[in-house]
ROSE-252285 format. One record per residue (C-alpha): x, y, z; residue number from 1. Coordinates in nm, 3 decimals, decimal comma, padded with zeros to 5 digits. Each point is the difference from the previous one (the first is absolute). Example, Ala and Ser with C-alpha at 12.3 -4.5 7.8 and 13.67 -1.06 7.14 Angstrom:
// residues 2
vexti east 01,230 north -00,450 up 00,780 k 1
vexti east 00,137 north 00,344 up -00,066 k 2
***
This chain:
// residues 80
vexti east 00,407 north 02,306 up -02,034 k 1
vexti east 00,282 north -00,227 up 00,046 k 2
vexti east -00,064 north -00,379 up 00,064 k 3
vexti east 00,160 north 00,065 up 00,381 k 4
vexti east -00,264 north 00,225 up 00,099 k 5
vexti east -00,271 north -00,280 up -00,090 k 6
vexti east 00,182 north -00,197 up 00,154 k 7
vexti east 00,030 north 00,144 up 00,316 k 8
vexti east -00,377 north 00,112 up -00,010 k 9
vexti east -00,096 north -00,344 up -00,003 k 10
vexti east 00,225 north -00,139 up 00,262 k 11
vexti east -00,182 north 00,243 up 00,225 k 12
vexti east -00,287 north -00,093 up -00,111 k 13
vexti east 00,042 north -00,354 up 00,094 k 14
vexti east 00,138 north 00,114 up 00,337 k 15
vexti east -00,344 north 00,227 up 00,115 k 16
vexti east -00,203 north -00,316 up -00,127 k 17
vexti east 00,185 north -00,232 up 00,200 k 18
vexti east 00,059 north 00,203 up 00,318 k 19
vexti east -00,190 north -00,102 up 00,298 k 20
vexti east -00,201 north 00,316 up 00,033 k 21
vexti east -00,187 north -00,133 up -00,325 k 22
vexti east -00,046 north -00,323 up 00,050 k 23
vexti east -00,161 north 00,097 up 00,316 k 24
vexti east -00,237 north 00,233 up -00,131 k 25
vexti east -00,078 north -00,246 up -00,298 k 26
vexti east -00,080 north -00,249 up 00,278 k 27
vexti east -00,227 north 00,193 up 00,191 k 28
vexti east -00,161 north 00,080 up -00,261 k 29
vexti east -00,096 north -00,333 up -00,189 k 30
vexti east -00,076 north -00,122 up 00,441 k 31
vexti east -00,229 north 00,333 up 00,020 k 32
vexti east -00,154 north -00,087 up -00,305 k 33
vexti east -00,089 north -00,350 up 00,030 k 34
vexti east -00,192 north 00,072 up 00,315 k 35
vexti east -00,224 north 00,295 up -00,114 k 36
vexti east -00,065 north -00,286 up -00,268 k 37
vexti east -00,086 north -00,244 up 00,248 k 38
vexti east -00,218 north 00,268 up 00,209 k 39
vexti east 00,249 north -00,004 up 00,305 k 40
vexti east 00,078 north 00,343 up -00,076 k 41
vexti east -00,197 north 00,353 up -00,087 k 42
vexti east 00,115 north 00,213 up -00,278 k 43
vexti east 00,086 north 00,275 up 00,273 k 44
vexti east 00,207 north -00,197 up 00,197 k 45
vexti east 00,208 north -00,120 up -00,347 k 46
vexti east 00,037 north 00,331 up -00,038 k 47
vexti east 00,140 north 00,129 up 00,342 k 48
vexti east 00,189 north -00,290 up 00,008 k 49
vexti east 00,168 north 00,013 up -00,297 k 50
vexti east 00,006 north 00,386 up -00,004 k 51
vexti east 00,169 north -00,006 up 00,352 k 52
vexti east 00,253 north -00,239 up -00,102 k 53
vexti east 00,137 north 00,103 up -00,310 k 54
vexti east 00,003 north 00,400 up 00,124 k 55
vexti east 00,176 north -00,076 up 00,290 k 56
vexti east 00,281 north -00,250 up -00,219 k 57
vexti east 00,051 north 00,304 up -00,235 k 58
vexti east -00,033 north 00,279 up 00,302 k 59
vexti east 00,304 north -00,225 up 00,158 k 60
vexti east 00,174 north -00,021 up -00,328 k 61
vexti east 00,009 north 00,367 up -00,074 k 62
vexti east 00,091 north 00,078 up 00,369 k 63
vexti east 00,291 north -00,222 up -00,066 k 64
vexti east 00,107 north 00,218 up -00,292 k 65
vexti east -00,028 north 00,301 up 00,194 k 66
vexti east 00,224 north -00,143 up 00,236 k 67
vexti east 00,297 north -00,128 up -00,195 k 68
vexti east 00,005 north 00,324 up -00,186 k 69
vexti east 00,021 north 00,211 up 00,318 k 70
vexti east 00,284 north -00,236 up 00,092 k 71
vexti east 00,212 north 00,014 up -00,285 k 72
vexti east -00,046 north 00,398 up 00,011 k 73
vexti east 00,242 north 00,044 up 00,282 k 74
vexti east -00,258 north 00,227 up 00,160 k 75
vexti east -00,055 north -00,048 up 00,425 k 76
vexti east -00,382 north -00,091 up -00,062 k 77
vexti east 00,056 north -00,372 up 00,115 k 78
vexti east 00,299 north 00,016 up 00,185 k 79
vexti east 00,027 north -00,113 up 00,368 k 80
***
């Protein structure tokens, strides 16, 4: 593979770490965590907590997906 490609990958890379989706996540879960630590949270509730969240962020992102590529289709589907 050509040196472009790599270079490329990684620029992505960089760009899913940094994006705010993931620092979100990363920060609810280091928050989450330090209270079950501190007994101020229950297992179950770290886990339907952080469950919830993180299925609903990638729910949203895939619905987004869906929805640009039924808009660059041409097709009537989201047209007013």
């Amino acid at each position: 593979m050509d040196k472009k490609f790599w270079a490329d990958t990684g620029k992505k890379i960089i760009e899913i770490f940094i994006s705010v989706k993931v620092l979100t996540i990363a920060a609810l879960l280091i928050t989450s965590t330090k209270l079950v630590m501190l007994n101020l949270m229950t297992g179950g509730e770290w886990a339907a907590v952080n469950g919830g969240v993180i299925s609903t962020v990638y729910a949203l992102r895939e619905g987004f997906k869906i929805a640009k590529v039924k808009s660059d289709d041409d097709s009537k589907d989201l047209k007013a």
